[in-house]
C-alpha positions in Angstrom: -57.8 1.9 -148.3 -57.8 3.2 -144.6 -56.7 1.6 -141.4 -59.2 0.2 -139.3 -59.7 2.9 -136.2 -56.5 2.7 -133.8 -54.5 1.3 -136.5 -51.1 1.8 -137.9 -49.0 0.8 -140.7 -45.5 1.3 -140.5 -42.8 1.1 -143.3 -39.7 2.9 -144.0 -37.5 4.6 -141.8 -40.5 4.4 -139.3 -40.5 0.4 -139.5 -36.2 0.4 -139.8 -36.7 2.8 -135.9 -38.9 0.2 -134.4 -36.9 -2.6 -135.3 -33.8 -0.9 -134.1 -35.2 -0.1 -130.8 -36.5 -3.8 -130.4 -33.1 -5.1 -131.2 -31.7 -3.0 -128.5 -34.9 -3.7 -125.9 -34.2 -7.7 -126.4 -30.2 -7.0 -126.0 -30.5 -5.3 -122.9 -33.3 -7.6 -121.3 -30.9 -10.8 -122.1 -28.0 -9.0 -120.6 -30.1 -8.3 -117.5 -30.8 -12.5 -117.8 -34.4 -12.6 -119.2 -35.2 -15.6 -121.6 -37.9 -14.7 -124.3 -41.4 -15.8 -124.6 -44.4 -15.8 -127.2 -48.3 -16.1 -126.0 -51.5 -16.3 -128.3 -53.1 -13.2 -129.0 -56.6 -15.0 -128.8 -57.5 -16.4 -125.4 -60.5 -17.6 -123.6 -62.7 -14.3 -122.9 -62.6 -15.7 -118.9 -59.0 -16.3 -118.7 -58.6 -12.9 -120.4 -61.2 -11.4 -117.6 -59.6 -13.2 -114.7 -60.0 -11.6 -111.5 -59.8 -7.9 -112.5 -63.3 -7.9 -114.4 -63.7 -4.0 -112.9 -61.0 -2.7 -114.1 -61.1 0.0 -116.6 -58.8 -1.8 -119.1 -61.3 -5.2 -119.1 -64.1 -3.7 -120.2 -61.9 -2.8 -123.3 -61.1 -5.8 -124.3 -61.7 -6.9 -127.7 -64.6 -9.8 -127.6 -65.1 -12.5 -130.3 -66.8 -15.8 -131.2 -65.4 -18.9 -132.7 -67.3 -21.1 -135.1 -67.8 -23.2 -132.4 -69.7 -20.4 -130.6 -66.8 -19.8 -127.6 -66.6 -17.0 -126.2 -62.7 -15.9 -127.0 -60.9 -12.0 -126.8 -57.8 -10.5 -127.9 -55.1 -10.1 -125.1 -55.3 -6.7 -123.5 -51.7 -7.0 -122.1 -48.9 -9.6 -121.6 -49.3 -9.8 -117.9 -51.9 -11.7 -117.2 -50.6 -14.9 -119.4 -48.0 -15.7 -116.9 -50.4 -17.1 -114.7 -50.1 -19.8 -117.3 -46.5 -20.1 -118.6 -44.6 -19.5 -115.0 -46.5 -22.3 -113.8 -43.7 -24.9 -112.8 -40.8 -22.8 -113.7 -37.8 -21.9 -111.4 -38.1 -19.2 -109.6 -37.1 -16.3 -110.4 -38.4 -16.9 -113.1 -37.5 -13.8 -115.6 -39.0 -13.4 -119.2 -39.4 -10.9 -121.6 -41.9 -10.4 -124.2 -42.8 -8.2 -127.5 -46.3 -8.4 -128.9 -49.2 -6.8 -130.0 -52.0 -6.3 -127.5 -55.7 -4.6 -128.3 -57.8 -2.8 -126.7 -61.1 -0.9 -128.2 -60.9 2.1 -126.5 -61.2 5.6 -127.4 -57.9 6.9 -129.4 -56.0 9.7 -129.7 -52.7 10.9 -131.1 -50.8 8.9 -128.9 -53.3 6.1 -127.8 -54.2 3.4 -130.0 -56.2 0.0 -130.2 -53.3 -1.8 -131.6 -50.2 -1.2 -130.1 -46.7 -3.2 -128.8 -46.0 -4.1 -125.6 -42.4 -4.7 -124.8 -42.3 -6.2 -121.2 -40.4 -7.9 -117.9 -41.7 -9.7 -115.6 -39.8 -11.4 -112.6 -42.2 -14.1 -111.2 -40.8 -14.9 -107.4 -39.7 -11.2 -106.9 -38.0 -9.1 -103.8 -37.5 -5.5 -103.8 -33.9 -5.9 -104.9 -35.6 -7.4 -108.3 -38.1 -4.0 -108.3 -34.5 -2.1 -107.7 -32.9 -3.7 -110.5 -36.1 -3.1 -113.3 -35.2 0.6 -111.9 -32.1 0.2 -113.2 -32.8 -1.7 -116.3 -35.5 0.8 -117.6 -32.7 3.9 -116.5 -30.3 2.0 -119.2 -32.5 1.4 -122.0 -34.1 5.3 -121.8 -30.2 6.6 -121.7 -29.3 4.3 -124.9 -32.6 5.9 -126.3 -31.7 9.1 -125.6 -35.1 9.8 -124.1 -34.6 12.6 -120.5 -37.4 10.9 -118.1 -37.7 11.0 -114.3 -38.8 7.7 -112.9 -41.3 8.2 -110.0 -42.3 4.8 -107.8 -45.2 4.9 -104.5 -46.2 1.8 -103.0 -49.6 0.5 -102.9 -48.9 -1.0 -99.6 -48.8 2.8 -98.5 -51.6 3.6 -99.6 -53.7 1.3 -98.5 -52.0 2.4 -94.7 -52.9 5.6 -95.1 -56.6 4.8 -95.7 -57.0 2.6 -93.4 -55.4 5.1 -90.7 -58.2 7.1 -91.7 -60.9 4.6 -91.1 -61.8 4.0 -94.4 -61.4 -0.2 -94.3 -63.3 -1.2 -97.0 -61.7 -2.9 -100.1 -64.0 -1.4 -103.0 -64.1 2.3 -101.5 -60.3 2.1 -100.6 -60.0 1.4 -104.6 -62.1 3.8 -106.1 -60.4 6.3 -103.7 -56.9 5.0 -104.7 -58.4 5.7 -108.8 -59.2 9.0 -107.9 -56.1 9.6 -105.9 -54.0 8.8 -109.0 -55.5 10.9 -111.6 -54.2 14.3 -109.1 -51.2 15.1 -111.9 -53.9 14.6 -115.3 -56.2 16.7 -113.9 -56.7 19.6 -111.2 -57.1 19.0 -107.7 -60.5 20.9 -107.0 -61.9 17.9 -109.5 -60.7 15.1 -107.6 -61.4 16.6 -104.3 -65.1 17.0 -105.5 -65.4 13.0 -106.8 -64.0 12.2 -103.0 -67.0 14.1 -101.5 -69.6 10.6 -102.3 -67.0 9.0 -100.2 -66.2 11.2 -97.7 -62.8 11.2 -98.2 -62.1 14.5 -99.3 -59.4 15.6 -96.5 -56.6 12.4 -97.3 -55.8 15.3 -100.3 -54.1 17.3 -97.6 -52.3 13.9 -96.2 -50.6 13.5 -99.9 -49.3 17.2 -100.2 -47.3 16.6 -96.8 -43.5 16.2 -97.6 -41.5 13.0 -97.9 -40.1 12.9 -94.4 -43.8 13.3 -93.4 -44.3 9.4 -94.7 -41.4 8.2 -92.8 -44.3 7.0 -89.7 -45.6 4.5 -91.9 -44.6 1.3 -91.6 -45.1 0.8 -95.3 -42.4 3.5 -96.1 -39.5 1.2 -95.1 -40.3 -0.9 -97.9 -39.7 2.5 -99.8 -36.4 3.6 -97.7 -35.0 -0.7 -98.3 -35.5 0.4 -102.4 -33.8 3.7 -102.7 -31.0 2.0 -100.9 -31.1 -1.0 -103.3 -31.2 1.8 -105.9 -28.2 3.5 -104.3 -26.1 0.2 -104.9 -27.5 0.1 -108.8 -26.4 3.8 -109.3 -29.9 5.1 -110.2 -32.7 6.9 -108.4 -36.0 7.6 -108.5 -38.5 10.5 -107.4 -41.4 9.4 -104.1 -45.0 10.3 -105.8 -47.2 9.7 -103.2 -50.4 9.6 -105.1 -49.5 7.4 -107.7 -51.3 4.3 -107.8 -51.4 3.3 -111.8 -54.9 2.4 -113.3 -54.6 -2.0 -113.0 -56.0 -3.4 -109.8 -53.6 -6.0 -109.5 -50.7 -3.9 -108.0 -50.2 -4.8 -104.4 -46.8 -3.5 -103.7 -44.0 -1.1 -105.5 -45.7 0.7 -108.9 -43.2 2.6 -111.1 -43.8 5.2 -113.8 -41.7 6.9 -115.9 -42.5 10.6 -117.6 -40.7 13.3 -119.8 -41.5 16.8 -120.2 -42.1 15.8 -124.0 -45.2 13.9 -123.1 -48.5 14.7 -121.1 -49.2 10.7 -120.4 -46.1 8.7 -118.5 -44.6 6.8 -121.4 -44.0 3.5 -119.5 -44.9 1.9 -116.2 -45.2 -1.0 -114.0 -45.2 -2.4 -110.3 -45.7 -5.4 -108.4 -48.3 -7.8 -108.2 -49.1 -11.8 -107.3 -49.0 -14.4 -109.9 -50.3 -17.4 -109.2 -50.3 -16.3 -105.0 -46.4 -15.5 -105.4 -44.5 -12.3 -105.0 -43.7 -10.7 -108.8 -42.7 -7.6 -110.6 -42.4 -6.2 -113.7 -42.7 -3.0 -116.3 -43.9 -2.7 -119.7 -42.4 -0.3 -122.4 -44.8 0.7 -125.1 -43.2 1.0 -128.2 -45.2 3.6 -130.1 -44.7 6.0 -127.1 -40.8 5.2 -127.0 -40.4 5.4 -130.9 -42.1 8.9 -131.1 -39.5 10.1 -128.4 -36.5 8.2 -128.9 -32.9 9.4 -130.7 -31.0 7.3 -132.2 -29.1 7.1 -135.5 -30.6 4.8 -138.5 -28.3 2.3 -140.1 -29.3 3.8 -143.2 -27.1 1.8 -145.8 -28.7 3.0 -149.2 -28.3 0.9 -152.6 -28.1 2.2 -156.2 -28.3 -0.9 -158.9 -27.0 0.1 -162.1 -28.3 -2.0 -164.6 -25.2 -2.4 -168.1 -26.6 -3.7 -171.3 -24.4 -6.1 -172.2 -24.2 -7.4 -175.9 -23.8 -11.1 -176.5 -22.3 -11.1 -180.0 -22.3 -15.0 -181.6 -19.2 -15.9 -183.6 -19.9 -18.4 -186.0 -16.7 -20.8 -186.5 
C-alpha cells in the first residue's frame, strides 16, 4: 500500500530517533521557561489565510469542505495560531509547540507535504529574547551533534536600504526583498536579471559591500545591540545581508541556520507582530534535524524465552 505523495511512515530505530530528539527539544525549551501548547490541525480556510494571502506558502495550503459546506484547511505552520491562544496571556508570553503541519507543494528528497514543526515563539519580545532563541537553537544543535553556522539580517535593514534608493513602495520593496533572498540558492546573474522589471538591478552591488559598510544605517544598531546580547549569551552568529526568509510577516531580526551537509537551511525564524505586539520566534523541522543529527539510541533489546513447563497431577 503506498504513502499518499509527501508522506512518511516511520517505525523502528527511525521512530525511536525522532522521539529521542523530541524528548530532548521539549527539555531544553522548558529549561529556557516555555510552557507547551496543542492547536487544531483543521482551521477556518480565512483564519488560515489571514493577512499573508500572497505569500508563497498560502497558496499551498491544503483546502477542504465540511459537511456543512465550510470552507476549512489544514494548518500550514504553527505561527499564525497564536494570534488566537496569546490573546489575554502575560506577556512574555513563551510557548512551545510540536505538530504536524501540511502543505501541498511540490516534494523532493528533503521536502515534504507532511512534516513536524517543532517551534518557540515569544509573544511581547525585545532583542534580548531574539539573543536568547540564538542561544537556545546553538544548545539544542550542539546536544544534536549537528556543525551549523547561524546567519541573522534584519528586515528593518532592508527595507532602509530600499528606501535609500527611492524605491518606496510596499509590494515592489517585497518582491525585491523575494528576489534578494534567493542570491545563495541560485546565481547572481539570475537574480540580477528578475530585478531588471523593477529597475532595481544595481542594490546587488549595495549587498556585496562589507559589514562595516552597513554600519550608516540606522537599522544596523539593532544588529550591533544583538551581537552584544549574543556576546553576554556566549554564542554568535554570521551578518547575511540578503537574507530575508520566504514569510511576509517578518518585520524585524530573521535567523537561519545551515550546514555544509545540507543545500536548504535546516531551521529558521525572525520576528514578527502578533496581534500588533512585538514577537519572535524559530521553528526546527524535525525531518531536516533527524536526517542530520548524532546521537546514540537507547537501544535496550529483549529476548523472551518461552520454558515448557509440565504440570503433572498427583492423584491422592
Amino acid at each position: 500500500i503506498m504513502n499518499a505523495k509527501g508522506t512518511r511512515d516511520f517505525t523502528g530505530e527511525d521512530a525511536l530517533k525522532r522521539e529521542k530528539i523530541k524528548n530532548l527539544l521539549v527539555r531544553t525549551f522548558k529549561t529556557y521557561g516555555f510552557e507547551p501548547a496543542e492547536t487544531p490541525i483543521v482551521e477556518y480556510e480565512e483564519f488560515v489565510k489571514g493577512d499573508n494571502q500572497n505569500d508563497e506558502a498560502i497558496s499551498d495550503i491544503f483546502r477542504l469542505k465540511d459537511k456543512g459546506k465550510r470552507d476549512l484547511a489544514l494548518r500550514y505552520e504553527l505561527t499564525f495560531q497564536l494570534k488566537r491562544i496569546s490573546q489575554n496571556k502575560k506577556l512574555p508570553y513563551k510557548r512551545y509547540q510540536i505538530g504536524e503541519v501540511f502543505r501541498d507543494e511540490p516534494t523532493s528528497s528533503n521536502r515534504f507535504r507532511q512534516f513536524t514543526q517543532c517551534d518557540i515563539d515569544i509573544i511581547g519580545s525585545s532583542l534580548k529574547d531574539d539573543a536568547e532563541i540564538i542561544k537556545l537553537t546553538s544548545d539544542i544543535l550542539k546536544q544534536l551533534n549537528i556543525k551549523n553556522e547561524i546567519f541573522v539580517n534584519s528586515r528593518k535593514l532592508l527595507n532602509e536600504i530600499l528606501e535609500k534608493e527611492k524605491i518606496t513602495d510596499s509590494k515592489t520593496k517585497e518582491m525585491i526583498i523575494k528576489e534578494i533572498d534567493k542570491l545563495d540558492k541560485i546565481p547572481e546573474k539570475e537574480v540580477r536579471e528578475a530585478l531588471k522589471k523593477y529597475k532595481a538591478e544595481n542594490v546587488l552591488d549595495i549587498f556585496k559591500k562589507p559589514e562595516s559598510f552597513f554600519k550608516k544605517y540606522e537599522s544596523y544598531k539593532e544588529i550591533e545591540e544583538l551581537k552584544k546580547f549574543c556576546s553576554y549569551f556566549g554564542v554568535e552568529f554570521v551578518f547575511q545581508p540578503t537574507l530575508a526568509r520566504g514569510l511576509s510577516y517578518y518585520t524585524g531580526t530573521v535567523f537561519e541556520v545551515k550546514t555544509k551537509e545540507f543545500k536548504e537551511s535546516i531551521l529558521g525564524g525572525g520576528s514578527y507582530l502578533v496581534n500588533g505586539i512585538q514577537s519572535t520566534g524559530i521553528s526546527f523541522g524535525l525531518e531536516r534535524i533527524s536526517q542530520l543529527a548524532k546521537i546514540d539510541l537507547d537501544n535496550i533489546k529483549l529476548v523472551v524465552i518461552i520454558v515448557n513447563v509440565f504440570f503433572y497431577l498427583i492423584k491422592l
